[in-house]
N, C-alpha and C positions, 0 to 999 in steps of 0.2 A: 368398825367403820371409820374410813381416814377421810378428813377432807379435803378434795383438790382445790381449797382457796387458803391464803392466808389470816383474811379481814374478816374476823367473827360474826352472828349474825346473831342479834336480841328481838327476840318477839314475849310481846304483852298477851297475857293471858287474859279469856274475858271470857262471855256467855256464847262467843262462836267459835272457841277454842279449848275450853279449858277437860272437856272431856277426855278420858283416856287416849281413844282411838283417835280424836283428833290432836292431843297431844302425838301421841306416837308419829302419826302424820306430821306433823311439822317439824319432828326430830329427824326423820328421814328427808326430808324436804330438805334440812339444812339448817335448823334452829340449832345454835350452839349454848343459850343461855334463854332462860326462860322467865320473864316479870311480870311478879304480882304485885299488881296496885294499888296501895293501901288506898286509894282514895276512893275506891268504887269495890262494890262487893263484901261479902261477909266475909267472919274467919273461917267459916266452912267452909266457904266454898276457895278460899286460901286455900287452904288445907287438903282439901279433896284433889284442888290443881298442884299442888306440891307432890302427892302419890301419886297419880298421875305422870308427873318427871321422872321419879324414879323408878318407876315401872317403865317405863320408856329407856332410859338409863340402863337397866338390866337386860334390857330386850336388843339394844343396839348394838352394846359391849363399847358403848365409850362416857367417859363419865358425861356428865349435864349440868349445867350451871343454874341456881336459883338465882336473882336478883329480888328481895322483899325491895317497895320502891314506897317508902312514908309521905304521906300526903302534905303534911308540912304546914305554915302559917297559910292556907289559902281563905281569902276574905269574898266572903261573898253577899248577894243581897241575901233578902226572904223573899215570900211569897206574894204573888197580884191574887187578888178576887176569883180573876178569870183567867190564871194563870199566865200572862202576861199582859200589857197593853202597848199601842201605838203611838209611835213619838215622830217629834219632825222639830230640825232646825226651830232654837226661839224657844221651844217650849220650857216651862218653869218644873222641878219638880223638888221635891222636900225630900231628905234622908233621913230618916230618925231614929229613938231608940224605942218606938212606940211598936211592940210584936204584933199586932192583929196586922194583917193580909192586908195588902197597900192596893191603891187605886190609881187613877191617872193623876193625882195630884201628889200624893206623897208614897213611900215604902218603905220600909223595917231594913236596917243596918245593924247587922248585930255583933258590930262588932267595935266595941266603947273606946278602943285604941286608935283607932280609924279615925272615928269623929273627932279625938279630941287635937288629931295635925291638921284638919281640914281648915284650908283661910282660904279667904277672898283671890281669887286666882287663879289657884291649885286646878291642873286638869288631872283628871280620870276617867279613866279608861276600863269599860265594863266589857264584858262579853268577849275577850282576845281582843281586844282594841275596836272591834264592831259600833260601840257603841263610844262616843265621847262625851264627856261631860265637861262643865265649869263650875267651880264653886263660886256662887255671886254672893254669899253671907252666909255665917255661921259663929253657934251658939255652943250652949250646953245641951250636950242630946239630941244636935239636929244640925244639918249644914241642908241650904238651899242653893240648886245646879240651877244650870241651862245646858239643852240640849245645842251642841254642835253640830253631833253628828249622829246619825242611826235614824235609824226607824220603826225599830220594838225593840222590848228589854221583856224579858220573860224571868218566870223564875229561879232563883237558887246563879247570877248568872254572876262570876269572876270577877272581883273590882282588883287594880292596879291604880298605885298609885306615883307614876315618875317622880325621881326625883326627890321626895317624900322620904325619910325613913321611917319606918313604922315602929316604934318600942315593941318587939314581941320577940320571946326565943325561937329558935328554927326547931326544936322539938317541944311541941305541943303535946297538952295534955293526951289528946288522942293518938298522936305520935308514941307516948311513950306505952298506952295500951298495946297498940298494934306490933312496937318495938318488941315488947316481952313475950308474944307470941310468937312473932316469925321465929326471934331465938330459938322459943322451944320447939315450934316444929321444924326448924335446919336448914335456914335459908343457908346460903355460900356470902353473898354480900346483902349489904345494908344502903340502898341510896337514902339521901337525906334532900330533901327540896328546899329551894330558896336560902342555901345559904349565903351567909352576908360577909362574914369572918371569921379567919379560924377555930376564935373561941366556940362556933356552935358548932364545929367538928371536935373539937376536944371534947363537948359535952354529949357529944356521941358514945365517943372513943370512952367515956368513965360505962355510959352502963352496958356497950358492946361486949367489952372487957374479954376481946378477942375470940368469941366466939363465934365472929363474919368481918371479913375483909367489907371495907367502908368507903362508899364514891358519896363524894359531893357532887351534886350538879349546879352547873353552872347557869343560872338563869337569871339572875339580880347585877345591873349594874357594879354596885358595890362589892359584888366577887370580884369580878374585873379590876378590881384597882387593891384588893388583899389575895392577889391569884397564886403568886408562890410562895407567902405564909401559908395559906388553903394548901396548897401541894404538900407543904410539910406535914402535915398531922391528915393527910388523907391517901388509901392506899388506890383511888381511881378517882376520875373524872368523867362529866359527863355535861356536853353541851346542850342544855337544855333549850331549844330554840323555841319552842311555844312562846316561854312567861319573857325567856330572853327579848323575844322578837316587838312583844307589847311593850317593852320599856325602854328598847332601843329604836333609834331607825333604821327604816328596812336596810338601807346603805352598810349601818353599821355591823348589821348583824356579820356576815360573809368574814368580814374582818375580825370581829371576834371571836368565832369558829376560828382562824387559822390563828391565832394567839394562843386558845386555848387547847389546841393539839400540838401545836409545836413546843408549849413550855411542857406538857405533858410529858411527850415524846421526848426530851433534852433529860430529862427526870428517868427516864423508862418506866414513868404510869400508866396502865391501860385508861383509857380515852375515849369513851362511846359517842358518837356522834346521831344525835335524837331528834325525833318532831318532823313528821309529816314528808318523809322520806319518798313514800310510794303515796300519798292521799290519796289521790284520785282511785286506787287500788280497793279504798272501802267499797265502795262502789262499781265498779269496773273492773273487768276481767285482765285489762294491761293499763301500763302506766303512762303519761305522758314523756312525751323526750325529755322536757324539761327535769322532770324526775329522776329519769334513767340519767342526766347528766352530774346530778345531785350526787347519787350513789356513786357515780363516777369519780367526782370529785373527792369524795369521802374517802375513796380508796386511794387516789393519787395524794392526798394529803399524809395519809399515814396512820389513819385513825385505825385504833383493836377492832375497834366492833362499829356495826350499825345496828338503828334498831329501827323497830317496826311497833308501832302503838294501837290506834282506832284499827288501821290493815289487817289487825290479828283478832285483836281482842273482840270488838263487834263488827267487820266485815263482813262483807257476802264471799269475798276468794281468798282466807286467810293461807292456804298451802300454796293458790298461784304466786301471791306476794312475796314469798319465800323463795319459793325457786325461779322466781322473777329477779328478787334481789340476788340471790346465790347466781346467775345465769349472765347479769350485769357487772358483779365481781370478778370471775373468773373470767371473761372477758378482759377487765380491765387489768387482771394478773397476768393475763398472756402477752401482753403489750413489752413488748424489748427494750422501752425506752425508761419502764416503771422503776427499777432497781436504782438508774441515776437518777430518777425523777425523787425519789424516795430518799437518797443518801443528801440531794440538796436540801431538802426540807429538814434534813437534820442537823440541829446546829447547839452541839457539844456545849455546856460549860465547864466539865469536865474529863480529865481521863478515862477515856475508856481502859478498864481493868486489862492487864496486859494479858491473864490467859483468853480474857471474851476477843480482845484485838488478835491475840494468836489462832483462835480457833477460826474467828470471823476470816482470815489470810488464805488457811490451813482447807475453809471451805470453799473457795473459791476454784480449787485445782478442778480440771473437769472429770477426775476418775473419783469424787466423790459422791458421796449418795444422798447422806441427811448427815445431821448432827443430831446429840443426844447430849442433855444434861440433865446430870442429877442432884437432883434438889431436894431437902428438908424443907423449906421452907417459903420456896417461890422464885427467891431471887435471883438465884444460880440463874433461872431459867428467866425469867424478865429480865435480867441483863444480857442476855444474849437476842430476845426477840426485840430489844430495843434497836440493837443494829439491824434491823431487817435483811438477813442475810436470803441468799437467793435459794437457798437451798431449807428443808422441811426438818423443826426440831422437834426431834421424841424428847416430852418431860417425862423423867422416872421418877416418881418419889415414893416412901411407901406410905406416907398418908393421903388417906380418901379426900380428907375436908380440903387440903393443898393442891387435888390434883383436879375437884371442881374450882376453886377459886381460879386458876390458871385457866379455864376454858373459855374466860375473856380477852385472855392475850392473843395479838398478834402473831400468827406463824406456829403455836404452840398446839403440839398432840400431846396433851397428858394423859398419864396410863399408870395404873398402880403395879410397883414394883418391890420384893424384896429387898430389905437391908443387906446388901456384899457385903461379906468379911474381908476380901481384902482386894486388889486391886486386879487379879487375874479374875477372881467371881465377877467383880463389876463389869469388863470387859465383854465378858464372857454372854453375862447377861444383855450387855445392851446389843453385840451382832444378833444375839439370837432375835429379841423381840424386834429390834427393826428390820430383820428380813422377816418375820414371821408377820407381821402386820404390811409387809407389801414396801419400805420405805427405803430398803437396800436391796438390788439385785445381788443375787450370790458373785463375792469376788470384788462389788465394788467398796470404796473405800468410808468406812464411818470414823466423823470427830467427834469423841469424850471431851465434854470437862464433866471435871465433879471436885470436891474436895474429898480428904483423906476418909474411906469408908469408917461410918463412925463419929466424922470430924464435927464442928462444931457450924451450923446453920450461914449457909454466905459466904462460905473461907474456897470458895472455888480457889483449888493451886495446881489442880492437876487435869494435863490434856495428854491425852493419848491417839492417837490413829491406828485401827484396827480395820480390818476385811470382813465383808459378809462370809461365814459359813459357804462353802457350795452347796448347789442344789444336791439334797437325796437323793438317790437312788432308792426307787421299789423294790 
């Protein structure tokens, strides 16, 4: 199965997805990468949705991407009496460390880090920003708000604090349970939430210890001003606009998205662009324009992937949302003006490798087909999908875990391929599989890179130009 878009598509698995036969459905829909949420759900049912994938995976004939997605430092209240109550402008309420079941006057904060940055002033923001608060005094074990804004607070519900940094690592105890699990059951990547700085990606990266390619998401301020340290020690990104959206203004958000695709994109790191893409989709059978614009935009920027969250995971139309997003992409692929729109938005701080520049030239001729690069390791082939060339690249590499990790890039069909002994095998191999999979008509023209069969991982040195096989005769 080849897909006719370049811009990947990420959907969250949940309790209106996670079944086999609806997994399978939404890999033919167009799901190119599949996430589980460590913040919601058991590890069973992780795991159940994980075979699932590759039971899907085997059925399609193309690989399938896991994203395990760690729930990270999220601070929440406790419980109401009555499972929530009503608020209004003015009212008083108490945060404490006191766990019994709170009332309209006070409620349980459990989280002692929290309490102890809370001063006189400090706004927060509970429920996605729903709800606003003030701190008007605070102590040991208790800080006292006033309602700004809202009008119920229920339970278990999100506190943000602007502004604020919170002393806490970005992997959490319960991060590191869920971490050691996904490991063993075979995620491809690893998101990490609310990182702040790069050090909480290096303390990924110790107990990953490469056994999943590793995206940060972007959702805290404070990323934003350590963004290409974060780039360094992270092998993707991801703009988290939910937690993002609470702690910037609305204004700001838009502009942060294109900051953090574009230093992505100048890097050649895949780049997923998140949060409430299709919403109205949970719900309803189509989307708003305003969302079909979204998506739009997503694609015109540049971004690997989009994703799909509540749409999938607890939806009422988790396959419409799919081939609704897939339907709005290839739309916006077909547009003449994309390829310039695309090569603007990209803006180098480095050379481009002279064979990726040679072959990017080399595809441009109109009697070619696709391009094809072989990779050991990723790179080969993410340095080539960084140029968004116009034409469709087969990755061949012969490892599996490389050739899932890749099904978040940009413009990439990876496919698992023998190790060539030497540079006529290689050849040989890549006419045959890209006419065999539909990406060359017989006759027309395919660009090789690869480095020396054998060579050593990212040494791309060698570009070749080769013809499809002709068509068989019976």
């Amino acid at each position: 199965m080849i897909r006719e878009r370049r811009t990947r598509i990420v959907a969250t698995l949940g309790p209106a997805s996670r079944a086999p036969d609806r997994v399978l459905e939404l890999a033919r829909a167009g799901v190119d990468v599949f996430r589980l949420n460590f913040s919601h759900g058991a590890h069973e049912d992780h795991s159940a949705a994980l075979e699932a994938v590759r039971a899907a995976e085997a059925t399609i004939g193309r690989p399938l991407t896991a994203l395990g997605d760690l729930q990270g430092p999220k601070f929440r209240i406790g419980v109401f009496q009555s499972g929530g109550i009503s608020i209004g402008q003015g009212q008083r309420l108490r945060l404490d460390a006191n766990p019994e079941a709170g009332d309209s006057r006070r409620v349980f904060l459990p989280h002692p880090e929290v309490l102890r940055v809370l001063r006189p002033g400090v706004e927060m923001l509970l429920d996605d920003g729903k709800v606003r608060l003030i701190v008007r005094d605070s102590g040991p074990g208790y800080a006292d708000v006033e309602v700004a804004a809202g009008d119920r607070l229920s339970d278990h519900k999100g506190i943000a604090v602007p502004g604020v940094t919170i002393p806490t690592p970005a992997l959490t105890d319960k991060d590191r349970v869920d971490l050691d699990f996904a490991l063993r059951i075979g995620v491809d990547w690893i998101a990490l939430s609310f990182v702040q700085h790069p050090g909480d990606m290096t303390d990924l990266r110790r107990h990953v210890a490469g056994r999943a390619a590793m995206l940060a998401k972007i959702e805290k301020p404070a990323a934003l001003e350590h963004l290409e340290a974060i780039l360094d020690v992270s092998d993707g990104l991801m703009v988290a606009r939910g937690d993002l959206g609470v702690e910037l203004a609305p204004e700001e958000v838009p502009v942060a998205q294109k900051a953090i695709v574009r230093a992505a994109r100048r890097r050649g790191t895949p780049v997923i662009i998140a949060t409430q893409m299709l919403d109205s989709m949970t719900t309803s059978p189509a989307p708003t324009r305003a969302e079909a614009s979204d998506v739009a935009n997503g694609v015109y920027e540049g971004a690997d992937a989009l994703m799909l969250s509540a749409e999938t995971a607890v939806g009422a139309y988790p396959r419409e949302a799919v081939e609704m997003m897939d339907a709005i992409i290839r739309r916006v692929e077909a547009d003449p003006s994309l390829p310039r729109i695309l090569r603007a938005e990209h803006e180098s701080d480095e050379d481009t490798d002279a064979v990726i520049a040679a072959a990017n030239r080399a595809a441009q001729a109109r009697t070619t087909a696709c391009l094809v690069a072989y990779t050991n390791s990723g790179l080969t082939a993410r340095r080539l999908a960084r140029e968004r060339p116009v034409h469709p690249i087969l990755a061949l590499t012969p490892r599996l875990e490389v050739a899932r990790r890749l099904g978040v890039v940009w413009g990439l069909e990876p496919r698992m391929a023998e190790q060539a002994a030497d540079v006529s095998e290689l050849s040989d191999q890549a006419a045959r599989m890209a006419t065999d999979l539909g990406l060359a008509p017989p006759g027309e023209r395919i660009v090789i890179i690869s480095g020396p069969p054998g060579g050593r991982p990212g040494a791309a040195d060698m570009l070749r130009l080769v013809h499809a096989p002709p068509a068989r005769i019976s």
